[in-house]
N, C-alpha and C positions, 0 to 999 in steps of 0.2 A: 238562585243565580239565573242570571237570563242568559239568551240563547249565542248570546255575543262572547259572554264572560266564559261561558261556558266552550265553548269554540278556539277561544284564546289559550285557557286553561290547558285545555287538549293538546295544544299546536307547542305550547310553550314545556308540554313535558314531552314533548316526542321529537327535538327537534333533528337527531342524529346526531350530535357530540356528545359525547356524557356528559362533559365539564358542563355544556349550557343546557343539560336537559335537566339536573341539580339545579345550578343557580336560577334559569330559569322560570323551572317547574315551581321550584320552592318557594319563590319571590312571588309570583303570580297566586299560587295559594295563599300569600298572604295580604296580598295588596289590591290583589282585581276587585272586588268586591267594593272597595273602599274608592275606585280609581272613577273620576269626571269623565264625562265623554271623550274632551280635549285628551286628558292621560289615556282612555283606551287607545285611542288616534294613533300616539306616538309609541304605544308597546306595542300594539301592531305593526307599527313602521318599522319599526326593532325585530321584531319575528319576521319581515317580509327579506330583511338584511342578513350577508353570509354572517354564521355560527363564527367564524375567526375574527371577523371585524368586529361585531359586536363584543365578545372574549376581549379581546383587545382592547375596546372602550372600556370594560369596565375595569378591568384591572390594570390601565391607565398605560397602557403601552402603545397605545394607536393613537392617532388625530382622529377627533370624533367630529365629523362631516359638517355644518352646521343645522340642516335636514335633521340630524340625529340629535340634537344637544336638545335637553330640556327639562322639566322635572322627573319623568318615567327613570330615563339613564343614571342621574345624579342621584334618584333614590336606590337603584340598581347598586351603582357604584358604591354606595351605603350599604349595602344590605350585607349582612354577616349573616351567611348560607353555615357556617359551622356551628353557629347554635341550635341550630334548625338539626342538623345533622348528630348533634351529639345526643339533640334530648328529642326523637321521633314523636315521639306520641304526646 
């Protein structure tokens, strides 16, 4: 993993909310590796955005800015962090 992925990795498990340090963390372990330049862009845009707005986009209770809208979010918003969570390893 390069130094970028790796940086993001980091940022996206430590962000101070539990809730988005889980969906987050979890998501990024499983997606950053796989993610285009353009997708790192936009999940950093996402990490640079408060912990409640972002919560909010994905579990669909916020207007999601248009700045914010794109494939990272919508695969976000996809992601089922409870499979993740039931079978760790």
């Amino acid at each position: 993993m390069d130094a970028r992925r790796k940086k993001l990795l980091f940022r996206a498990n430590h962000r101070g909310f539990k809730e988005m340090d889980l969906i987050m963390g979890h998501f990024a372990e499983a997606n950053l590796e796989f993610m285009t330049d353009v997708q790192l862009d936009q999940f950093e845009a996402l990490m640079d955005a408060p912990d409640q707005d972002v919560y909010a986009w994905i579990v669909g209770t916020g207007d999601i800015p248009e700045t914010y809208q794109g494939d990272v979010l919508e695969q976000l918003r996809a992601f089922d962090v409870s499979t993740i969570l039931q079978n760790p390893g």
